[in-house]
N, C-alpha and C positions, 0 to 999 in steps of 0.2 A: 344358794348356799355356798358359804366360803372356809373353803376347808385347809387347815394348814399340813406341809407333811411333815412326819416325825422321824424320816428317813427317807435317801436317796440310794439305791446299789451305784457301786464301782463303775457299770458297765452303762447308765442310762447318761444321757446327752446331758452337756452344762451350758450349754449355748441355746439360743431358739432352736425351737425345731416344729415340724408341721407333722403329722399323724392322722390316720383311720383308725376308728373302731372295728376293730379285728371280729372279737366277741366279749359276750357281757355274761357274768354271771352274777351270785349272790354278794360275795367276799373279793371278786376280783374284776377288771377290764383289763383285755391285751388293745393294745396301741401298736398298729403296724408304722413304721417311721416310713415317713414317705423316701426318704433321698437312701438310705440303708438298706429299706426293703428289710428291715429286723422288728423283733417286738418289744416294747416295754409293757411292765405290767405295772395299773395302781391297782392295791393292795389292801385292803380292812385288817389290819390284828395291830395285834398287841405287842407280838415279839417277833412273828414269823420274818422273817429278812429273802430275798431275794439279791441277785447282782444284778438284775435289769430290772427292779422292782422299785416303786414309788409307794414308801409306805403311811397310811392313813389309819385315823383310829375313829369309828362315828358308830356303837353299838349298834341303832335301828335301822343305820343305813342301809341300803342293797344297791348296788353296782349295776341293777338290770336297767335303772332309771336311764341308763346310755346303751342307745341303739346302735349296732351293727351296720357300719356305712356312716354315721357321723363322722364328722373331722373335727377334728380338735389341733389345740396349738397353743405350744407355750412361750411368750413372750414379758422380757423384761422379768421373769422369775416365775409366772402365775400361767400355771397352765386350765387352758380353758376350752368347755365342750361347747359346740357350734348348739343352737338349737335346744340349750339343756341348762336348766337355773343351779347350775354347779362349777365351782374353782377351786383350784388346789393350788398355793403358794407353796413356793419348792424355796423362797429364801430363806437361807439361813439353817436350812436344813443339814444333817450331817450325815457326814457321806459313809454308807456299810460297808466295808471292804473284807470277802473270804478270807482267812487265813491258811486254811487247809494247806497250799505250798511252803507256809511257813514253818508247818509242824516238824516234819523229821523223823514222822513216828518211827519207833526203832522196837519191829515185829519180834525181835530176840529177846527183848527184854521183859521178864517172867512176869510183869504185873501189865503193861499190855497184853498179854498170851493171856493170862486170866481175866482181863477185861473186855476181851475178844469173843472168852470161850462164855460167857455169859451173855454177850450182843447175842450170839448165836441160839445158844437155847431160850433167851426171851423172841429172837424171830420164831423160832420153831414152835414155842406154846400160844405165840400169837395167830401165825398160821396155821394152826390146828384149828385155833377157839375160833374163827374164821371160815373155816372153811373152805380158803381158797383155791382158784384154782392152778395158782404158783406155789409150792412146797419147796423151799429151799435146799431141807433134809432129802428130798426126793431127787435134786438130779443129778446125784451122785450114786444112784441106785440103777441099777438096770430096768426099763422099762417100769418103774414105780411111777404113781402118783399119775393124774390125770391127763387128759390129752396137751394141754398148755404145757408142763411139765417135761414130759415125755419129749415134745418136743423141741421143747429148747437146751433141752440136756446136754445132748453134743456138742451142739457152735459153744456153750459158753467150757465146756471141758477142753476146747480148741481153743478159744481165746484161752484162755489162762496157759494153757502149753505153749503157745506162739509168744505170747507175752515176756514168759520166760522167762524162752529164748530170744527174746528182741527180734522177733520175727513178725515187719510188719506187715508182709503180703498176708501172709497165716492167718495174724489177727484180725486183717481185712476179710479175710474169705469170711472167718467165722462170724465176725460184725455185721456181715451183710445177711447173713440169717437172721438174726436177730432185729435188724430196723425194721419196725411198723407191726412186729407179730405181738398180737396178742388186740382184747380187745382198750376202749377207751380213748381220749382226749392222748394220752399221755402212756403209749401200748407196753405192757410190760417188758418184751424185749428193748425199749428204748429208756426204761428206766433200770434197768440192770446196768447196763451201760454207761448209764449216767454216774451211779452208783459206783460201777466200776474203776472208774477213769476218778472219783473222788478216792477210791481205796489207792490208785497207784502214783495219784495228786501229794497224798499224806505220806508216803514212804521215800519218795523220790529225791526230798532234800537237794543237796548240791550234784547229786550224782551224773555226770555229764550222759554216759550212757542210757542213763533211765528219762533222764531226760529228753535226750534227741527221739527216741521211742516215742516218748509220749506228744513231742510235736510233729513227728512224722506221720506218727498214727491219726492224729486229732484231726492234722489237716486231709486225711483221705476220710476220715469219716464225718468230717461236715460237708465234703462233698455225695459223698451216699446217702445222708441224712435227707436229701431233695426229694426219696419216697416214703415219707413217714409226715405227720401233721405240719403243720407251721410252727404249732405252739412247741409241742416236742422237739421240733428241731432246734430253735430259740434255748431249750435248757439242754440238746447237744452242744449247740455252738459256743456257751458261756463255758460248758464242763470241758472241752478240749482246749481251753486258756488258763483252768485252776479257778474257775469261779463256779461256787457253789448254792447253795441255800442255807441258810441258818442252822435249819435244824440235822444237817452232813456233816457241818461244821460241827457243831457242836458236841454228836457223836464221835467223830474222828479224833477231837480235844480230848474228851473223856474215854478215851478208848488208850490214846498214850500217856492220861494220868492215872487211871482206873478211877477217878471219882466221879461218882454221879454217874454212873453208865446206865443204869436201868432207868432211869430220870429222861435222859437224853433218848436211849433207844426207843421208849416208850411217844414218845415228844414221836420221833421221825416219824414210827409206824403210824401215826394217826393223817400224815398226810395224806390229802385224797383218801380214795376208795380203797385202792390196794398199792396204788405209786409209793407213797412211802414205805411198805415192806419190800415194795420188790429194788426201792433203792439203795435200801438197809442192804438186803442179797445182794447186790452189788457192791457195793461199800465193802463188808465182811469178806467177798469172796476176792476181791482187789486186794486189800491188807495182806494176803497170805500170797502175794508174787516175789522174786526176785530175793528172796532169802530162806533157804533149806531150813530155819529153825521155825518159822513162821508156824501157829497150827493152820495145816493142811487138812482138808475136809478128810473125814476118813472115806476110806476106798476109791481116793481119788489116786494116780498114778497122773503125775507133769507129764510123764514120757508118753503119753497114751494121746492120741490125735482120732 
């Protein structure tokens, strides 16, 4: 089977390169790069974008057809699985590139604040009808909401205080609570994070200050990242560069033009199981750093560690 791509991410290789099958699911395979020691992933949708992502469109298709420990390698354009009657032609494909560090969103501005404050109440009626075990509205509450909850409450009330104040031992301390907790592929505390680092991605614009933060920080937390999955780590590693997912992007777009926002938030939260809201909580709870008019969750206090 010879399958053309309909997208390439920012981040994956333009040159040969040789690769392991990481793992296989329905809609997706990771490709560990042999010489990087990183992931790419090929991809089944329609619009879904990734920045390490090789995108494919084949409705009956399933990705499980490639086993775990095959080598694959793409050469002269046409990447191909050892052992597997399938090839993906990557020529001529076009390249996805995040916008997120392009935006500037400017958190003062009253039709982001009302675009914000809707993200927010559509996570919160999502997490409800869900039943999760991450409630957004809850970890801003004293000892609310369930054990997951409860305990991530703190570190991410420390991230955001540390944040700031451009304090990035602080944000480390609390960062390192948060790698690997939670269940799943892709643990909620590492999708918060993700999420997070896209909210302070979108705000940061030319700001030198905000900046050097965010690659001081990035780079101590791809090194902590080493006890959390492979695959998780792979979407910390892209997110401490400004490279995100389509549908973050997409959100953060609509969040500082106010159109389409429930369209968009809707779109993220259905990623994965529960990764796309708890990335959405991150997202949301990033947006509100580094400017006093920003909405701040209520009964949150910055000063509070």
């Amino acid at each position: 089977m010879h399958l053309r791509a309909l997208s390439i991410g920012e981040a994956v290789p333009r040159d040969n390169f040789d690769a392991v099958i990481h793992s296989a699911f329905d809609t997706a395979v990771n490709l560990r790069l042999v010489e990087t020691d990183r992931l790419i992933t090929v991809l089944i949708s329609q619009g879904y974008e990734l920045p390490q992502g090789i995108r494919i469109w084949m409705k009956d298709l399933s990705l499980q057809i490639l086993t775990p420990g095959l080598s694959a390698a793409a050469r002269g354009g046409i990447l191909r699985f050892d052992s597997a009657h399938l090839s993906v032609d990557l020529r001529g494909a076009p390249i996805w590139k995040c916008r997120i560090p392009e935006l500037r969103l400017d958190m003062s501005s009253p039709v982001a604040q009302q675009a914000w404050s809707l993200g927010w109440s559509l996570l919160d009626q999502e997490q409800q009808r869900r039943n999760t075990e991450l409630r957004a509205s809850a970890l801003f509450q004293s000892n609310a909401g369930a054990a997951l909850t409860r305990r991530i409450s703190q570190p991410i009330r420390s991230l955001m205080s540390s944040s700031n104040e451009f304090d990035v031992l602080g944000a480390m301390h609390a960062a390192q609570k948060m790698i690997g907790l939670g269940p799943g592929v892709t643990p909620s505390g590492d999708d918060i994070l993700i999420g997070f680092l896209a909210g302070l991605w979108s705000i940061a614009g030319g700001d030198q200050s905000q900046l050097a933060f965010l690659h001081s920080f990035g780079a101590k937390l791809v090194h902590a990242a080493r006890q959390t999955s492979e695959i998780s780590r792979t979407y910390i590693y892209h997110a401490t560069r400004g490279q995100f997912s389509s549908s973050l992007t997409r959100l953060a777009a609509a969040i500082e033009t106010g159109n389409a926002v429930e369209e968009a938030a809707q779109a993220a939260m259905r990623i994965g199981h529960s990764s796309g809201m708890d990335s959405v909580t991150g997202l949301l709870i990033g947006l509100c750093i580094w400017n006093p008019k920003a909405p701040i969750i209520p009964t949150l206090s910055l000063a509070e560690k």
